[in-house]
C-alpha positions in Angstrom: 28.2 28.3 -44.0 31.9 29.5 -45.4 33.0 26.0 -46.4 30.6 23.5 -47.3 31.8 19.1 -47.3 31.2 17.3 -50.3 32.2 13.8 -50.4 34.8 12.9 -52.6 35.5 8.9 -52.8 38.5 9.2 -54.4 40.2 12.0 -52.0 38.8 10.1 -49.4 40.9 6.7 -50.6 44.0 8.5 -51.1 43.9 9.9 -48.1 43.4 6.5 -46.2 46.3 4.9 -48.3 48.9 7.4 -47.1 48.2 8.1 -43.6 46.8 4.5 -41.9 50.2 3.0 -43.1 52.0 6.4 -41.9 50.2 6.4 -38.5 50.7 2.5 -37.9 54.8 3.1 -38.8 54.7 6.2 -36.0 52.6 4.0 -33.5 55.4 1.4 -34.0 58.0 3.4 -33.4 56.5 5.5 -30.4 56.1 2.4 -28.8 59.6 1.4 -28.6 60.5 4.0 -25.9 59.8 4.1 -22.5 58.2 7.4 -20.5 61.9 8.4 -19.2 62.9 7.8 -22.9 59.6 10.4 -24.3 60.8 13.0 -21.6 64.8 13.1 -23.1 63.6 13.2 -26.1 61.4 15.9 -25.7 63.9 17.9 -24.0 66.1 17.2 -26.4 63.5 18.9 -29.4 62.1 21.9 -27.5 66.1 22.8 -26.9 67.0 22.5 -30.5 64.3 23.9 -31.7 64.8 27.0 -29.4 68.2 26.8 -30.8 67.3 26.9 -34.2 64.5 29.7 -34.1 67.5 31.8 -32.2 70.1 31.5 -35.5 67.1 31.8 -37.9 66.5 35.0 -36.2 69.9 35.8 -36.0 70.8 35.4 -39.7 67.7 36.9 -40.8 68.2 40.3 -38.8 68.6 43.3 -41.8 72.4 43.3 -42.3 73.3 39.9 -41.2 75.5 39.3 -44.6 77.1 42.9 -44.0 79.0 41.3 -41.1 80.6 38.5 -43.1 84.0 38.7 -44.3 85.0 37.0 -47.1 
């Protein structure tokens, strides 16, 4: 075995204490929107994201700042 488990109470209580209260505030808010709702908003991520990873790309290509006037 690589990686072996050992119990840690402590980790184990931190852990509990920040993501029950994160995961019931997610579950609240999830619940607010309807399916149609989900699907816009999904849309609405995958697009910007696409957007996002195209300018990152963009602005990181090797001479990017070459092409800015000041």
């Amino acid at each position: 075995m690589l990686v072996e488990l050992i119990p840690n109470a402590r980790v184990d209580a931190l852990l509990t204490a920040v993501f029950v209260p994160f995961g019931q505030d997610m579950a609240g808010l999830t619940g607010r929107y309807s399916a149609k709702e989900w699907a816009a908003i999904a849309d609405w991520v995958e697009r910007v994201t696409e957007i996002l990873r195209s300018n990152t790309r963009r602005i990181g290509e090797p001479g990017f700042a070459d092409t800015i006037e000041s």
